[in-house]
N, C-alpha and C positions, 0 to 999 in steps of 0.2 A: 522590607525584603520578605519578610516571613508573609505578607499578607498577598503578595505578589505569585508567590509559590502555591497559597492556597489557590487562588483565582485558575492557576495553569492547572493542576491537579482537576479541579471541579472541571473547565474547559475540557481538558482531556476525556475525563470520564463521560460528561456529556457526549460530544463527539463518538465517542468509544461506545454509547448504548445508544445513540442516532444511526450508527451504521449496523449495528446488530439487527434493529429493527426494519432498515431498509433492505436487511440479507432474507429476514421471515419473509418479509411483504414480496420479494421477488418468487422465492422457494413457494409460497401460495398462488401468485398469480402463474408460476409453470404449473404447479398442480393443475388447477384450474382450466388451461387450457391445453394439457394431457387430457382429461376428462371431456372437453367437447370436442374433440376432433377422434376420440376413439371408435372405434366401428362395433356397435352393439352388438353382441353374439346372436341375438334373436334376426338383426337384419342380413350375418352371412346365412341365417338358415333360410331364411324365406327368398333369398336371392335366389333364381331361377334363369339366372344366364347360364350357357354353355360352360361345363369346369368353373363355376362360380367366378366368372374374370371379374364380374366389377365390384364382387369384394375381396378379389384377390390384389383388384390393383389400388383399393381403397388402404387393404393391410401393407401392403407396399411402401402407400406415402407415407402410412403411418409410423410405419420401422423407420424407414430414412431419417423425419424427422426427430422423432424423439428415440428411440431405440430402444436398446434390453429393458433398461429400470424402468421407461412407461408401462410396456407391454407385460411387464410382471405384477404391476401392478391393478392395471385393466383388467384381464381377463382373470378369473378364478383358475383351478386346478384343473376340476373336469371341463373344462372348457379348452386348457390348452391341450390338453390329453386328446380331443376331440379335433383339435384345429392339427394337433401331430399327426393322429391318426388319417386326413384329408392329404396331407401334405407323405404321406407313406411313410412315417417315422417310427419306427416299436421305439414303445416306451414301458417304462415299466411302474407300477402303482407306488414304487418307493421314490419315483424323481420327484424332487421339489420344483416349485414354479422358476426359481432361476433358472437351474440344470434344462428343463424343459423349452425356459425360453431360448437359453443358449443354442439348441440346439434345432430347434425350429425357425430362428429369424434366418438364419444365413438360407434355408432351403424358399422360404418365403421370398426372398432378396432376387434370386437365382432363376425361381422356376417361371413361366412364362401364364399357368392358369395352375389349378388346384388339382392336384391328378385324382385324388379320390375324393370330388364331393360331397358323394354320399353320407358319407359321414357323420357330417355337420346336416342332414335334414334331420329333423325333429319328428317320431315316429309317435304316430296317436290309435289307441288299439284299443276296440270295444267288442265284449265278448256276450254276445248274448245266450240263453239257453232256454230250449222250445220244450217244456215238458212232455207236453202231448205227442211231441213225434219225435220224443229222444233225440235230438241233434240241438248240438252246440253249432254257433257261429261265432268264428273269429274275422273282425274288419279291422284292417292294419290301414290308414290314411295318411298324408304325408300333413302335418300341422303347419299351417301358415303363419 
C-alpha cells in the first residue's frame, strides 16, 4: 500500500513538472512569433506610401492579432511616443509603455491611414561651416 502511494505521488509530480514545461515551451514559441510578425520601426519610416497605409495596415494586423502585451513589448518608449504622436495623440513623457499602448491601439484599430506621418520619418542634418565666407549650412534629409 504504502509503495503504491509512492508510485502515484512520483506519477503526479511527474505529470505536474511535464505540463509546467509544456506551459514555458508554448509561452516561448508565442514570444517567438510576436517577434517576427512585428513591424520594424525603421521599416514604418522608410515607408513612403501615401499616410503610411501599408504600415498602417501592417500595424493593424498586428494589433488584431496579438494585442496590448505584444505591442508593449515590440516597440520601445520613444518609439511609441513617435507612433502616438503620427496617430495625433499628446502624450506626455511621464506615460509608460502600457498607458501609451492603451491608448494608441484602439486609434490604430479605427483610423483608415496615419494622419500625421510625418512623424515617424527619420530626420538626417549636416551642418557644415565655410570659414572663408562666413556662412554656415544646414541640410536637413529625410534618412531612409
Amino acid at each position: 500500500m504504502l509503495v503504491i502511494s509512492k508510485n502515484i505521488i512520483l506519477l503526479n509530480f511527474r505529470l505536474k513538472k511535464t505540463a509546467e514545461h509544456r506551459k514555458i515551451v508554448l509561452q516561448r514559441k508565442q514570444a517567438m512569433e510576436e517577434r517576427k510578425a512585428a513591424v520594424p520601426f525603421s521599416e514604418i519610416a522608410a515607408d513612403r506610401s501615401s499616410g503610411k497605409v501599408t504600415s498602417h495596415v501592417r500595424l493593424q494586423q498586428y494589433v488584431e492579432k496579438f494585442g496590448e502585451r505584444a505591442s508593449c513589448k515590440v516597440f520601445t518608449k520613444p518609439q511609441l511616443q513617435t507612433l502616438c504622436k503620427a496617430y495625433g495623440l499628446q502624450v506626455t513623457a511621464r506615460a509608460n509603455k502600457s498607458t501609451l499602448t492603451k491608448e494608441l491601439l484602439p486609434l490604430i484599430k479605427e483610423s483608415a491611414r496615419m494622419p500625421h506621418p510625418y512623424h515617424t520619418d527619420q530626420l538626417e542634418s549636416r551642418v557644415s561651416v565655410d570659414d572663408n565666407q562666413e556662412r554656415i549650412t544646414l541640410r536637413i534629409s529625410i534618412a531612409n
